[in-house]
N, C-alpha and C positions, 0 to 999 in steps of 0.2 A: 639629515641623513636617516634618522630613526623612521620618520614619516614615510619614506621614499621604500627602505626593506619592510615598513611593517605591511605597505600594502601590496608587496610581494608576496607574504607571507599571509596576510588574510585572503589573496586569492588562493591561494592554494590549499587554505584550511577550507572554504568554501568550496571547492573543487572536492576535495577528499568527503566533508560532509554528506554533499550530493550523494557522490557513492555508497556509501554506509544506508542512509537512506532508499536506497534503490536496492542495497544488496539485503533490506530489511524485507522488500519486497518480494523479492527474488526467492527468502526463505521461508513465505506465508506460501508464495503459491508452489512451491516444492512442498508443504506439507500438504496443500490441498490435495495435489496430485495423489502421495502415498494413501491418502487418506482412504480412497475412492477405488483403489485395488484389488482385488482380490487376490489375498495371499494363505489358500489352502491345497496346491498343491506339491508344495513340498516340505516332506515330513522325516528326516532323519531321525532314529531311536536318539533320545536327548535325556540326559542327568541336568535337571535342576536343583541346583543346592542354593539353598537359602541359611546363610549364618545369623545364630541370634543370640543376643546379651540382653537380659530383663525383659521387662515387659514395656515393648514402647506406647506411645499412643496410636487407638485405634490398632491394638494387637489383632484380636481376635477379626475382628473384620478383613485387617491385611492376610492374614495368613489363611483363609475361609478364601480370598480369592486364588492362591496360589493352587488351595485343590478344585476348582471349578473353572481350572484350564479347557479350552474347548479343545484338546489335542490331544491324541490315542495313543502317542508312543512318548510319552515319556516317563521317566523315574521321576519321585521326589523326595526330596533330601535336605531336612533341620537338621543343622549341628549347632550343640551347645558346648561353651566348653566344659562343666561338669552338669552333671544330676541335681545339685543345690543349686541351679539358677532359677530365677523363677519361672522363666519361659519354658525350663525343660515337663513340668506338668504341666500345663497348660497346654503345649504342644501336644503331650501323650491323649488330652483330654479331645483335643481337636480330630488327633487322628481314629481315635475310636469311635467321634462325631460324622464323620465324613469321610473315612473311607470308602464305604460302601458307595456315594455317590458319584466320588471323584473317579474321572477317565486317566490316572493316574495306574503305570502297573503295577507300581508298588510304592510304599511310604516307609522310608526310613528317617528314623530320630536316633544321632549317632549322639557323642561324648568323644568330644577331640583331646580333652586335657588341656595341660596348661602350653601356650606357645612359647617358644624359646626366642629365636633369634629375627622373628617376625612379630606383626601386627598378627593381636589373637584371632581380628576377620581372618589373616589369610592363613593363618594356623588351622583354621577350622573349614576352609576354602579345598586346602590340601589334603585334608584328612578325608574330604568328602570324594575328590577326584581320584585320589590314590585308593580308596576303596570301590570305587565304580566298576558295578557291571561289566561283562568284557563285550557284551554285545552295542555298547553307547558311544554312538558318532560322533556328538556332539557335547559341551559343557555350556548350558545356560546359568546365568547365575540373576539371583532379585535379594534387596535387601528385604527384612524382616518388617520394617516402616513404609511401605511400599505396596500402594492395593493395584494390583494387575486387572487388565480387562482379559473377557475370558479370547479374544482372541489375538492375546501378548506373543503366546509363546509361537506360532504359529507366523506369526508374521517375525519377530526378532530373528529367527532362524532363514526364512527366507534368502537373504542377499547371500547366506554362507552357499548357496547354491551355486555359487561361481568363483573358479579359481582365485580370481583378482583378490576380492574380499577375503581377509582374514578374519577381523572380526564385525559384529553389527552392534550398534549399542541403540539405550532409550536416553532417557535422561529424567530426573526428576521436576515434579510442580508441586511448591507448598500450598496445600490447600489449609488456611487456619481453620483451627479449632476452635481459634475464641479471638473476637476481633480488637484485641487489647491491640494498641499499636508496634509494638515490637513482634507480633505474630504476623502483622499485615506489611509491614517493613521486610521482614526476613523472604515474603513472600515475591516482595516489589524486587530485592535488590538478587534472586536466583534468578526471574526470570529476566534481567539483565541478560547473564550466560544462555539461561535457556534460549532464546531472540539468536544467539550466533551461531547456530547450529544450522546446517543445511547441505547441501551436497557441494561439498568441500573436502578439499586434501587433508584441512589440518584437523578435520574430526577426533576426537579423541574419547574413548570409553571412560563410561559412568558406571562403575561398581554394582549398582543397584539393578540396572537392569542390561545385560550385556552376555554375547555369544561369541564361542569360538570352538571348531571343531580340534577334535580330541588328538587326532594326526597333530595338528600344525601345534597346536597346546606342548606336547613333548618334543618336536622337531627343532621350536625356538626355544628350548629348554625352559619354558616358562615354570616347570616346577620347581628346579636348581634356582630363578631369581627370585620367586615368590619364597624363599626359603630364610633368607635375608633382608624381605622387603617391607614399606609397611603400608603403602598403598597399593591394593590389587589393579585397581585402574587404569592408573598412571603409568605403572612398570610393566603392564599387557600392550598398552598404547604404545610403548619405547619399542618392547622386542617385536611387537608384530610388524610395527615400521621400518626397524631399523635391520632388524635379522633377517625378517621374512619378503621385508618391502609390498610389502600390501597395503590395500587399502581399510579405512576403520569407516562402515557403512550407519550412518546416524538414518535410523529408524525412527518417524513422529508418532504411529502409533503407538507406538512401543515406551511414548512417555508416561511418566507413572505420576498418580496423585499421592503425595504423601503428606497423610494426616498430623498436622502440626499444631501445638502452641509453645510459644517460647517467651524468654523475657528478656532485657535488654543488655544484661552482663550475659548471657548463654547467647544471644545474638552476636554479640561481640566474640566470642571463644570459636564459634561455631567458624564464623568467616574469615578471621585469621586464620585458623587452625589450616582451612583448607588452602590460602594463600601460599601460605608456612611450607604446609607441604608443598605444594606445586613451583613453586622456588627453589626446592633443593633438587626436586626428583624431576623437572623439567624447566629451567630459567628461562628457558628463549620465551613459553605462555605468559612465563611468571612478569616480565619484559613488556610483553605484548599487552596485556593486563594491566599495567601500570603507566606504561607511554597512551595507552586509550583512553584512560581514564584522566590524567593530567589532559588531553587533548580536548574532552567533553566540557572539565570543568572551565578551562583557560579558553577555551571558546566561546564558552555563554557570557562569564561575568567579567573577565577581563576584556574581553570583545566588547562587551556594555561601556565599562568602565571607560576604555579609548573612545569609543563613540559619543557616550557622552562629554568628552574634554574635545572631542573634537569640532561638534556643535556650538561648543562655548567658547573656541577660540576662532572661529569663523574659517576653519580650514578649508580647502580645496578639495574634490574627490570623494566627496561628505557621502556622497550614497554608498561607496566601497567599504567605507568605515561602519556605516549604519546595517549594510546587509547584512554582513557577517554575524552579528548576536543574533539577526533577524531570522535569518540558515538554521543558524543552531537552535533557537526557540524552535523553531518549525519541527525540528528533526526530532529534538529532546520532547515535544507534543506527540509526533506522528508515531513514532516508533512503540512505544507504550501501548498508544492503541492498537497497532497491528499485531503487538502478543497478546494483548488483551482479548482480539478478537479472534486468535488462531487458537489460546488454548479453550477458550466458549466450544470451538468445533472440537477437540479432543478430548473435553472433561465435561460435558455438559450436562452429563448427571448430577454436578458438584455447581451450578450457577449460581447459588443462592449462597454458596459459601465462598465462590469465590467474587463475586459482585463489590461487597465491601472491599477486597483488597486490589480489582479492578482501579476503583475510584482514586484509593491510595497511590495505587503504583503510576499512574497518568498524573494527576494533579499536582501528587509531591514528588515528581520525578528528578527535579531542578535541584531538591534538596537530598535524596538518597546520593545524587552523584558523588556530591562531598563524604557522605558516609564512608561511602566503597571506596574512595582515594583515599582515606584519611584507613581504614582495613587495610589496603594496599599496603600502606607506607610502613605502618606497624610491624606489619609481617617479613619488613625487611631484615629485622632482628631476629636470634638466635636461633636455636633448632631443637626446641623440647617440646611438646604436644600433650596434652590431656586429652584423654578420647576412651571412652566409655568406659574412665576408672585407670584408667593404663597410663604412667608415665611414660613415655619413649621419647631417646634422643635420636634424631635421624641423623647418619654420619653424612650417608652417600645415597645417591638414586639405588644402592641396591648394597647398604647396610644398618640397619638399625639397632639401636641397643634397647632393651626395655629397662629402665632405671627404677620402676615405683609401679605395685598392685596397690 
């Protein structure tokens, strides 16, 4: 009987494979497409705020690209939460280096204070929107680890051009800074995520580089959730779909390099933490995420595993048993290469940096999978985060407590 369901069950995992496979395809040449467009004719007045806490890596570089936007109308906007952080002189020092260059109409460096009943990003997210301009259509938002190309802002705005789209997002790519193995890992196991993004219903906004015009921002009361919230991302993606029923328009070039090195404990924190969250404040990903990842892993080496006992006990149907690992090796090879080679077309100023973590993420592809199920499963536990110095206990998708500075 076992024999009889399991190769029911490996056709159909085989079946499913294919697709995933194809739908890998499917998301290279939709990036190719955006790639090759030309998106400078629509220019809404736009507020970029950029939140920041210390000095990350590659500061000054990230934030030098945020003023050498190629785009005429818009604001931009550093918030700190006080004047003793270190980023806040640094910043002062930048804007007095580059204003004059920047196509920016004006530079502001605000002082949010301390957040209360949110995450201190969206404390300082709010403080930036709630003092905006009255003549700004638009809310762009880029994290502070995040080097933008100069024509980011120009195209992320783009899709808002049309009722349907509420909001566009980018998404981020770890480029290491030092090819220590836990920097080239952390690089392999993002662009996992990065690889699923393409023109799809279930898109969902990334913090770091993400639009949404200023109407729709107050109409789904996204400031009242943002007030209570501790992911900006996550709880824009809820109310923009769920309030406004719109679409979340994933933009490729609008992905951003972010300068990184890490080590294997901050690897670890880093992708729970954001599991953690995505589990509270959205289960169904949280779901999807972890049924995939058991699917990935239970297909290569259990798949082997049966294949090989089935060879050895002289079974019947031996090729149905043998394809299946055969699939998934294929897929778990091909797929790697096709982000590998999509983001060469988006980042390829950064080749030389990211080349090393290339090799990593294709070769030891078979062995990150385990990593990210064994993150996965972690994360099914409790609901306290550390995140840049901040304790918080997430209650609810749209209550947080902050326990510990």
């Amino acid at each position: 009987m076992f024999w009889i369901i399991y190769e029911y069950i490996a056709v159909a995992a085989i079946i499913l494979q294919v697709l995933i496979i194809v739908n890998a395809f499917r998301n290279y040449f939709y990036v190719l497409d955006k790639l090759t467009k030309d998106r400078s004719g629509y220019h809404p007045r736009t507020l970029l705020t950029i939140p920041c806490k210390g000095i990350d890596s590659a500061f000054e570089k990230n934030i030098t690209s945020h003023f050498m936007l190629n785009y005429t109308d818009y604001y931009l906007c550093f918030v700190v939460e006080s004047k003793s952080d270190p980023a806040y002189q640094k910043l002062c020092e930048l804007k007095e280096k580059l204003s004059g260059v920047s196509k920016a109409i004006d530079v502001r460096i605000l002082v949010a204070g301390l957040g209360q009943g949110c995450s201190q990003k969206i404390h300082n997210l709010l403080f930036s929107c709630n003092n905006a301009p009255e003549d700004v259509d638009v809310f762009a938002f880029a994290d502070s680890d995040a080097c933008l190309r100069p024509d980011w802002l120009s195209r992320l705005v783009h899709p808002l051009r049309k009722e349907a789209h509420g909001a566009s997002t980018g998404y981020r790519w770890f480029v290491p800074q030092q090819n220590n193995l836990a920097s080239l890992v952390l690089s392999s196991l993002n662009a996992k995520v990065a690889q699923q993004l393409g023109n799809s219903p279930f898109i969902k906004a990334w913090g770091g580089s993400m639009a949404i015009k200023k109407q729709l921002f107050y109409e789904i009361g996204l400031d009242e959730i943002w007030k209570n919230a501790l992911s900006d991302d996550l709880s824009l993606s809820w109310a923009v779909k769920k309030r406004a029923g719109k679409k979340i328009v994933f933009v490729p070039p609008c992905l951003v390099a972010s300068y990184e090195k890490t080590t294997w404990p901050r690897l670890f924190e880093f992708v729970i933490r954001q599991f953690l969250i995505t589990r509270i404040i959205m289960p169904g990903t949280w779901w999807f995420g972890l049924l995939s990842s058991v699917y990935s892993v239970a297909g290569l080496w259990v798949g082997a595993g049966v294949a090989a006992y089935a060879v050895a006990v002289g079974k019947n149907h031996l090729f149905t048993y043998i394809l299946l690992p055969a699939v998934f090796y294929a897929g778990q090879t091909i797929r790697p290469i096709i982000r590998q080679k999509m983001i060469l077309l988006l980042l390829h100023k950064d080749r030389g940096k990211i080349t090393p973590a290339m090799y990593v993420d294709i070769l030891g592809n078979f062995i990150w999978s385990w990593l990210l199920l064994i993150c996965i499963a972690v994360s099914a536990f409790g609901n306290r985060i550390v995140w840049r110095g901040i304790e918080y206990e997430i209650i609810s998708p749209t209550e947080t407590l902050i326990k510990k500075r």
